[in-house]
N, C-alpha and C positions, 0 to 999 in steps of 0.2 A: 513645436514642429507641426506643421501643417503638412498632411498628406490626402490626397487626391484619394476617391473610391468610386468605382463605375460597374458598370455590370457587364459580363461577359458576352452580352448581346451588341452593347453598345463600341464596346474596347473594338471586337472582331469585325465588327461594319465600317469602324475606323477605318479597318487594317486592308477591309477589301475581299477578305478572304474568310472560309470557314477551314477551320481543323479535321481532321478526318481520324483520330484517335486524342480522346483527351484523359487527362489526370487529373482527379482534383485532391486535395492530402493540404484541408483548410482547419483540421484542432476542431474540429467542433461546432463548423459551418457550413458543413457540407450541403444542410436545405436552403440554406441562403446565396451558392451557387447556383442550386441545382435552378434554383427559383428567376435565378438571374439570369438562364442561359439557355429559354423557350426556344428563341429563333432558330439558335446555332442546336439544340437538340431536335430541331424538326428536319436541320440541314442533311438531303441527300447525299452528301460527302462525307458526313460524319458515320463512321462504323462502329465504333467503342469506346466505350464510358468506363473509367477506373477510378473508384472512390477508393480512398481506403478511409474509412468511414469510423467515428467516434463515438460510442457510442453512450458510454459515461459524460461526456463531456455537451453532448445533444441534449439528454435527460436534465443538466444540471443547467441547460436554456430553456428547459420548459418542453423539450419534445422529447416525449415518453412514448413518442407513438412511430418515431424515426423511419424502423425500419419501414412498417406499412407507408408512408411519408414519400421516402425514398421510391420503393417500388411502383409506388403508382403515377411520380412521376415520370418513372423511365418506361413504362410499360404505355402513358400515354401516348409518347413517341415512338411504341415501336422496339424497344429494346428490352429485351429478357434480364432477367438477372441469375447471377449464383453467386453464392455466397463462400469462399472460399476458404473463413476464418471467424468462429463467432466469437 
């Protein structure tokens, strides 16, 4: 089976449009969204960013360093983090 992958910069410029609340809940790939999705996290319309975030499952891709990873992507756009559940 052949399946299509794209990056959430590219999907959303398809579409025309940015999100203005997103979710991501990817097992264990969360920095390879996060990584995909510059444009649409620099986007004016975008308000809030909900990972629920892996963190056993990051580590065991080689990112043992996630959380720092995580925050300093969102914090370059602009967006604070807390952390709800460790």
């Amino acid at each position: 089976m052949t399946i299509s992958v794209t990056t959430g910069d590219i999907l959303l410029e398809n579409l025309g449009y940015y999100p203005n609340i997103i979710k991501i809940d990817v097992e264990g790939f969360e920095l390879e969204v996060l990584k995909g999705i510059q444009t649409v996290l620099s986007s004016s319309t975008l308000k809030a960013v909900f990972i629920e975030v892996h963190f056993k499952l990051l580590e065991e891709n080689g990112y043992t360093n996630a959380i720092e990873m995580i925050v300093k992507i969102l914090h370059k756009h602009g967006f604070s983090t807390k952390w709800i559940d460790f």
